[in-house]
N, C-alpha and C positions, 0 to 999 in steps of 0.2 A: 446579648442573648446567646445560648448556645441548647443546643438537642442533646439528646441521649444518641446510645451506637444504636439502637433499637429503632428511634425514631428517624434516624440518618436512613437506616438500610431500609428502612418502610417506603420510603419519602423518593428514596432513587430506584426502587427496585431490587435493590440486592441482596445482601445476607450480610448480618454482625458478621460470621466467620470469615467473610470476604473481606471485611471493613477493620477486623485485625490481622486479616493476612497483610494487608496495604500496609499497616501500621507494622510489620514486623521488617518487612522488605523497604522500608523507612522513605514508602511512598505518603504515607498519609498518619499525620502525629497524630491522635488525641491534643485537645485543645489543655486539658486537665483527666486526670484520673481520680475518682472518687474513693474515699473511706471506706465504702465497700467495694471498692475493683473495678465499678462500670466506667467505662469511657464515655468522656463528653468532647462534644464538639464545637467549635464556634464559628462567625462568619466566612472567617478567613476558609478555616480549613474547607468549610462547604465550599467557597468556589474554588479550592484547590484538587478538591471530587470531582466537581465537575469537567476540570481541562484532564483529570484522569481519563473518567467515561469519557469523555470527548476523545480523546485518542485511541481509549479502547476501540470504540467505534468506528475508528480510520485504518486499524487493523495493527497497533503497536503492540510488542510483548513488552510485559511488566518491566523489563531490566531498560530496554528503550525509551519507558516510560519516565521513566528515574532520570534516565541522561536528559531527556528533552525537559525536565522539570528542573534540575539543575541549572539547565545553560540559559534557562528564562528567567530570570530574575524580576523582570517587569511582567506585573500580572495582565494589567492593561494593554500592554502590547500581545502580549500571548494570546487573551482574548480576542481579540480583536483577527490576527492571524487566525485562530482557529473559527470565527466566524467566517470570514473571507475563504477557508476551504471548504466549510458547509455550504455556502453559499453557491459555490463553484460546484458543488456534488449535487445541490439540489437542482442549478439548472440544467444538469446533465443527465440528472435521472427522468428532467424533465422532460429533454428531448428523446431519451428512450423510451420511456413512457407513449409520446408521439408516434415515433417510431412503427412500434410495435402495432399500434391501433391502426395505424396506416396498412401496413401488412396484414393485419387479420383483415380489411375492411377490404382491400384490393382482393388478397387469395380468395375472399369469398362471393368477392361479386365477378371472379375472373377479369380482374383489369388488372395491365400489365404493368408491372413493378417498375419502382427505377433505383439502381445501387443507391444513389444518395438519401433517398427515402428510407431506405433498410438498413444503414449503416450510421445515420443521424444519433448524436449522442457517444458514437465508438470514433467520431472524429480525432483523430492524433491531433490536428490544427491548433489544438487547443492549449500544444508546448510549444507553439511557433517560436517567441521570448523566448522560452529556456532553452530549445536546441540552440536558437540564432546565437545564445550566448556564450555557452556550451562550447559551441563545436565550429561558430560562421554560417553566415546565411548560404553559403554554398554549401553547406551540409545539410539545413532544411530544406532548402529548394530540391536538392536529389530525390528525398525521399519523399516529398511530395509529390513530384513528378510519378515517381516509383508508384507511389501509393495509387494516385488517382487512372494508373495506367489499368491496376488490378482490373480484371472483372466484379460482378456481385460474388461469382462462385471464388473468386481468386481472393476476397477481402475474408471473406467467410474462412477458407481453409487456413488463413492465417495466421486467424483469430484462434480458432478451434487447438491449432497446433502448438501456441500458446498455453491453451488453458491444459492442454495434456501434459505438459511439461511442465508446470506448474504442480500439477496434482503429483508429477513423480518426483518434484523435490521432496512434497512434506512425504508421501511414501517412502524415499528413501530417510529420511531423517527423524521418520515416526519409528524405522528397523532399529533405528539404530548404530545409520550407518557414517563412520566417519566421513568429515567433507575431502581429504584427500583419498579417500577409499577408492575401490572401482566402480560400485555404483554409484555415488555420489559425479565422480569423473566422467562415468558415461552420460551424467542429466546435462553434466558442464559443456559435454562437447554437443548434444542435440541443441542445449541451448544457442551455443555461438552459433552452429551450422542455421539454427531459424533465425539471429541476427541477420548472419548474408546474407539469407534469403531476402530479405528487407531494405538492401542495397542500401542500409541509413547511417547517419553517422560518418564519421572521419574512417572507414574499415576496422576491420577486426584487428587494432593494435592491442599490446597487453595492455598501455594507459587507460584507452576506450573501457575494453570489459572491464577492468579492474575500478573504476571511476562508476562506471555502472553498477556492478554488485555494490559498491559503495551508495550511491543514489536508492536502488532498493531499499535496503538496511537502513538508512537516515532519512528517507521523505515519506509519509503515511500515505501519497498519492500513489505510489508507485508499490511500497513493500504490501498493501495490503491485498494486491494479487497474488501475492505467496502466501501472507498470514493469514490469511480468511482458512486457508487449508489445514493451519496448524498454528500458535502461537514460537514463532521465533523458527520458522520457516525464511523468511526474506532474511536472516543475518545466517542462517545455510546457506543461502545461496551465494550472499556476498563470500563468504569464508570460502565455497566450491572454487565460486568460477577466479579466485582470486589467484586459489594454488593451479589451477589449469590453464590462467593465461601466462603465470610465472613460468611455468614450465613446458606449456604448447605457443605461445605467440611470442614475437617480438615487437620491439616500436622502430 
């Protein structure tokens, strides 16, 4: 069985024109091309759409999208990972969700908060495994400690200070501005100085950052706090902090 490009991009939401850009960027073949020029589609390619949109939605730019499609050769397995991080996003949106109804329901009956309440769902906890492995469980444990020292207001500013530095990568990178630039350089050094802030991690070696803007760029968990800003924001940021730890830190 196979669709039309018409009845493909109906079906997902999207546009033909979207459906041969994929097809020019040699993300998505046509199954066949017809006698008169229209593109057809068949099973395959349909579930090859979908671990597209599935990634769009974790915040990959098109060129990212290509490499992660390359390096997976088993669909089944791909599928399967990209369920298991829907799965993980939905129960996390589930406890913000919580979260949040908790805090409207306290502010408004004036009862009084408690950080864990407020901050349920923005839990770090949730890369215990990947730091332990990463870095040593005496790396997680610091920053746990660290974390759970904060206050409400202290979890809050840290967050916040995050997300402004976030917003001033794709700002700089929407200018126009090269990643060894000065502006790009000044987002590199705010960024490392709110690592320290975080006491997390093995310190600010150049391997650390460099392994991190790395981790950005190649994991949809973590790049799509830059990408959501802009597509191909998170592989700025890897390429910044890469030339600023080369040339500001050592190991």
């Amino acid at each position: 069985m196979e669709w039309s490009i018409q009845e493909i991009a109906r079906r997902a939401g999207t546009t033909s024109r979207t459906l041969r850009h994929y097809g020019d960027l040699g993300l998505l073949a046509p199954s066949r091309v017809g006698s008169n020029g229209y593109r057809y589609y068949d099973q395959d390619a349909l579930v090859r759409l979908q671990r597209i949109l599935l990634l769009r939605e974790l915040g990959l730019s098109l060129p990212a999208i290509k490499d992660v499609l390359e390096g997976q050769r088993d669909t089944g397995a791909a599928l399967r990972a990209h369920l298991r991080l829907l799965e993980q996003e939905q129960a996390r949106i589930g406890r913000q969700i919580a979260s949040v109804r908790t805090t409207l329901h306290k502010t408004e009956e004036g009862v009084e908060l408690m950080a864990e309440e407020v901050f349920d769902g923005f839990d770090h906890t949730a890369h215990e495994r990947e730091v332990t492995e990463r870095w040593g469980r005496a790396a997680y444990e610091e920053g746990d400690r660290w974390w759970r020292s904060l206050g409400e207001e202290g979890k809050r500013a840290f967050l916040d200070e995050h997300e402004a530095i976030a917003r001033d990568w794709a700002r700089a990178r929407e200018a126009g501005a090269g990643p060894g630039g000065e502006q790009a350089q000044e987002v590199a050094r705010r960024h490392c100085a709110w690592l320290a802030s975080g006491e997390t991690g093995p310190g600010l070696t150049r391997s650390y950052v460099i392994g991190l803007g790395e981790m950005y760029a190649a994991d949809p968990r973590f790049g799509k706090n830059y990408d959501r800003y802009g597509d191909g924001t998170a592989a700025f940021v890897r390429d910044a902090l890469t030339i600023h730890a080369e040339h500001r830190l050592s190991d």
